[in-house]
C-alpha positions in Angstrom: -9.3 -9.4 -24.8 -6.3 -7.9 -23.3 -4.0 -10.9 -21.5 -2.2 -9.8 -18.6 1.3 -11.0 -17.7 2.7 -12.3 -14.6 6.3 -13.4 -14.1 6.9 -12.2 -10.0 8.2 -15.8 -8.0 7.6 -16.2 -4.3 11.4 -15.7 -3.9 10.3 -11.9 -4.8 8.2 -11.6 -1.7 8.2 -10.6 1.8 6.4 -11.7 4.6 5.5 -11.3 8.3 4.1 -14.2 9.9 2.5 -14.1 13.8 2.1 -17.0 15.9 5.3 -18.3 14.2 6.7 -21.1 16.7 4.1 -24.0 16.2 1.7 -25.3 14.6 0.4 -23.3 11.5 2.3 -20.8 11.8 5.4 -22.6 11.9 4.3 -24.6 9.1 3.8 -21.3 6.7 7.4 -20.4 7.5 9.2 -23.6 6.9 6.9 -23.6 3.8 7.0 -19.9 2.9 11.2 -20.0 3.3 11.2 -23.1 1.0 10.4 -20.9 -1.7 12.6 -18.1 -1.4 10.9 -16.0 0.9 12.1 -13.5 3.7 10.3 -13.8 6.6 9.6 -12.1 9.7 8.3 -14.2 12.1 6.8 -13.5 15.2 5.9 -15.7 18.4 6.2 -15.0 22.7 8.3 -18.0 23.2 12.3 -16.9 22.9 13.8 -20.5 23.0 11.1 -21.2 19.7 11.8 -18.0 17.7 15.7 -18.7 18.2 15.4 -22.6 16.8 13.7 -21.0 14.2 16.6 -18.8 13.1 18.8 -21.7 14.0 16.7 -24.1 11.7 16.4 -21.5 8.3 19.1 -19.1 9.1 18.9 -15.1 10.0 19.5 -15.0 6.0 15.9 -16.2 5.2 14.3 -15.5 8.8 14.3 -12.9 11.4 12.1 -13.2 14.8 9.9 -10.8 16.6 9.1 -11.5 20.2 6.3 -10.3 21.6 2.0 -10.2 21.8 0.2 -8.7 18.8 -2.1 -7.4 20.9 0.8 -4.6 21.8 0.9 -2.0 18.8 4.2 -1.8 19.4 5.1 -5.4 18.9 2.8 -5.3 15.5 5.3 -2.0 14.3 8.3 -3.1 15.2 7.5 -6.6 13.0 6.9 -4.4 10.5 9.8 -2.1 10.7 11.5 -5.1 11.1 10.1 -6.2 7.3 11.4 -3.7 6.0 14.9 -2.8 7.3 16.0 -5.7 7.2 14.9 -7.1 3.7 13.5 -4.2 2.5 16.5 -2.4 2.5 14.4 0.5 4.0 11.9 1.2 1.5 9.9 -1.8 0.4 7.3 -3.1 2.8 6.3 -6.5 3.5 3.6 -7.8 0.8 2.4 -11.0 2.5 1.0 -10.8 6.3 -0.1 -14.1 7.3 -2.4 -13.1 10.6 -1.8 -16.5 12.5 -1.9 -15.9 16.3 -4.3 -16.9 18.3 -5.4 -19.5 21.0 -8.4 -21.4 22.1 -11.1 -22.1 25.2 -13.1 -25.0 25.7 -16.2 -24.2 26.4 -19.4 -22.1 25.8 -20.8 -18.8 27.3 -22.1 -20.8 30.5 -19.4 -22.8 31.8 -15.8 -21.7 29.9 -13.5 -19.7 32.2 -14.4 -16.4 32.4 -10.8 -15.4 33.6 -9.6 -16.3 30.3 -12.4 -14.5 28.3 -9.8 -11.1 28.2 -7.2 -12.8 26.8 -8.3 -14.4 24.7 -10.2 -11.6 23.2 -7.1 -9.6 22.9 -5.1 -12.3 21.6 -8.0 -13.2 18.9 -9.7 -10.2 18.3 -7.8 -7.3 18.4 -4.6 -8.5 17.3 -5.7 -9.4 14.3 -7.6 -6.5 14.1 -4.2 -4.5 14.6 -2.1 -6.5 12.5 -4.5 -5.9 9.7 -4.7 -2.3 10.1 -0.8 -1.7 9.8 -0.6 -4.5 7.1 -2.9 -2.4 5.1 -1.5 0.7 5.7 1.8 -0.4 4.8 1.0 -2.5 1.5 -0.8 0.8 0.0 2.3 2.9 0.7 4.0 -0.4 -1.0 1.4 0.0 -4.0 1.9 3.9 -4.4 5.7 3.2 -4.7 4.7 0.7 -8.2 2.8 3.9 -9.3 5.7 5.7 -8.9 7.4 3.1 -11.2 4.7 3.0 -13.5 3.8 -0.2 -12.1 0.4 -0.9 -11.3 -0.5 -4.1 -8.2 -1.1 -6.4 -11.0 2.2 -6.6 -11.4 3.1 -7.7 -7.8 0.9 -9.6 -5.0 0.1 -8.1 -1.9 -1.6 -10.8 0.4 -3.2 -10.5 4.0 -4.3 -14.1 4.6 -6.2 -14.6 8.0 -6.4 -18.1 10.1 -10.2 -18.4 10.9 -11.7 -21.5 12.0 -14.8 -23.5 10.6 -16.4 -22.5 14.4 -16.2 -19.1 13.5 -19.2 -19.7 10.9 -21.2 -22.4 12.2 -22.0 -21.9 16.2 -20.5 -24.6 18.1 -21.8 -25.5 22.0 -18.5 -26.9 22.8 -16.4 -23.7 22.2 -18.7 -20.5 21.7 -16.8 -18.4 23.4 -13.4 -19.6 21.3 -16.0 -19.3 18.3 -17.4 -15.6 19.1 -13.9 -14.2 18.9 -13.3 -15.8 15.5 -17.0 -14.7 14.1 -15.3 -11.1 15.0 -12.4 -12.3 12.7 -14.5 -13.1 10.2 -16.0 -10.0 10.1 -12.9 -7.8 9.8 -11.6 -9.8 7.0 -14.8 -9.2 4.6 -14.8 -5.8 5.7 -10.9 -5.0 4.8 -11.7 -7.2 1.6 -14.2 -5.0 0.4 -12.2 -1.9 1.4 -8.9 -2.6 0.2 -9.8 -5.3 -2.8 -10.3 -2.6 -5.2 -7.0 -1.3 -4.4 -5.1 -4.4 -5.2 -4.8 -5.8 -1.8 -6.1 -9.3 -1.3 -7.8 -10.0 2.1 -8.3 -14.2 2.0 -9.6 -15.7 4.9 -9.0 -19.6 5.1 -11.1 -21.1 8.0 -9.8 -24.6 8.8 -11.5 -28.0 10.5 -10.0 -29.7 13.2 -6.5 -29.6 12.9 -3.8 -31.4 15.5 -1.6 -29.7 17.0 -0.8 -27.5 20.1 -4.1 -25.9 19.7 -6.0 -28.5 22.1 -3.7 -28.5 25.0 -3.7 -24.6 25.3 -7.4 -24.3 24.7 -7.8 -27.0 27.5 -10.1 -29.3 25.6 -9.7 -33.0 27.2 -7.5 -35.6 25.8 -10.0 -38.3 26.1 -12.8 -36.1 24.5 -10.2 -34.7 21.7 -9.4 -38.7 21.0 -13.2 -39.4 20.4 -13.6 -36.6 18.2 -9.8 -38.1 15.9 -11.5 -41.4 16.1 -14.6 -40.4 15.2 -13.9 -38.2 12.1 -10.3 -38.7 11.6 -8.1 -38.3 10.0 -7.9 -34.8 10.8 -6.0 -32.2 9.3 -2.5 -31.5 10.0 -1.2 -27.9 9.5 0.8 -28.6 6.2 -2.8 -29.3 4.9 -4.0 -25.8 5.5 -0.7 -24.3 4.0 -1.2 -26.1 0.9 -4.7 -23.9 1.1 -2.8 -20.9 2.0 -0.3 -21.0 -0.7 -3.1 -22.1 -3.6 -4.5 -18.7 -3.0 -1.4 -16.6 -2.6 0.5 -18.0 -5.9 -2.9 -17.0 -8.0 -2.0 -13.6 -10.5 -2.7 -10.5 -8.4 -6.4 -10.4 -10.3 -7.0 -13.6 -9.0 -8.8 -13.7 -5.5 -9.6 -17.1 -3.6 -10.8 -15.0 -1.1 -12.7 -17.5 1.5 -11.6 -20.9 1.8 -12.8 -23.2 4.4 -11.4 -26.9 4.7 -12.1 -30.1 7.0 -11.2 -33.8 7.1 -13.1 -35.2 5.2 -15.2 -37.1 7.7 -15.7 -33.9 9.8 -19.5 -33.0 9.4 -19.7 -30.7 11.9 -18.8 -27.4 12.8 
């Protein structure tokens, strides 16, 4: 049996990560630049985005404002990938697809003047973001061939923030959960399409986890608190990037493709 060799380091790769100023995402960046990464990040809070380059330097990190539901925003991040640390030819070969927000509340009584948003936000950004991360890791891939390289010689990661709701229907926030059964979708979709051609598509669909999530999504202090008490303690977002990163330091022909993760007292969703 042939073994294959892998020497690339994360210090090699070079990311764009959305919804970059808190929680997860923010997480994934401090973590991702702690290994030697360069890292777009993106986020549609200025004063965050600039602490950000304040906190790891414009050497490591440079921002992109803006909604990912805007096809312009989702270019110019990637543009911004590769001029600036691609030194005009190399694209980004890890996308972390990030943004998002949540709703309390089902079909019946969540409010419907948030439904549009919130579809955009969820839905089709990721849907966009994946599209041009695609595109622009197979131009990536053609440029080994052109080496006589092949992708098992470099990673090329899309990894996708889902959510445990996303699989198993929950009353309390269908709607939030409908937009990331959508998510879901497109990720085993693009795996199947773009797997074979040495682009990894991992979805990793956490639990409860604290942080700015709740109070955007509305959910109630008082009822959030029951739920920590409950099942706690919940996850925190360094404990899905320690998920995210098991699956993106694997050898290219090594795919943890679907990961899902809860406290461990969470039984439900």
């Amino acid at each position: 049996m042939t073994q294959h060799v892998f020497d690339s380091t994360m210090s090699d790769r070079l990311a764009v990560v959305t919804g970059a100023t808190a929680g997860i995402g923010y997480a994934v960046v401090k973590e991702l630049v702690g290994h030697g990464c360069s890292v777009i990040a993106n986020g549609r809070r200025p004063d965050r985005l600039k602490d950000l380059v304040l906190e790891f330097s414009n050497e490591s990190v440079q921002t992109v404002r803006g909604d990912t539901s805007d096809e312009k925003i989702v270019e110019a991040m990637f543009d911004a990938a590769r001029d600036r640390f691609g030194d005009g030819r190399s694209e980004a070969d890890l996308v972390v697809v990030n943004a998002g927000r949540g709703l309390k509340g089902s079909v019946v009584d969540s409010d419907t003047a948030q439904w549009e948003e919130m579809i955009r936000t969820n839905l089709l950004g990721a849907a966009l973001v994946i599209r041009h991360a695609a595109r622009r890791m197979l131009a990536n891939l053609e440029r080994l061939g052109s080496r006589g390289k092949t992708w098992r010689d470099h990673p090329h990661d899309i990894v996708v923030i889902g959510s445990t709701v996303g699989r198993n229907v929950s009353p309390f926030s269908s709607m939030y959960g409908s937009t990331k059964f959508g998510v879901h979708g497109l990720v085993e979709g693009a795996r199947r399409e773009l797997g074979p051609k040495g682009v990894r598509v991992t979805l990793i669909e956490p639990g409860f986890v604290v942080s700015e999530f709740q109070g955007v999504a509305g959910y109630n202090p008082e009822w959030f608190k029951g739920v920590v008490d409950r099942i706690g303690p919940v996850l925190e977002p360094a404990d899905v990037v320690r998920a995210l990163m098991a699956a993106i330091t694997q050898p290219p022909w090594v795919h943890f493709n679907d990961i899902a993760l809860r406290p461990t007292r969470q039984d439900y969703p």
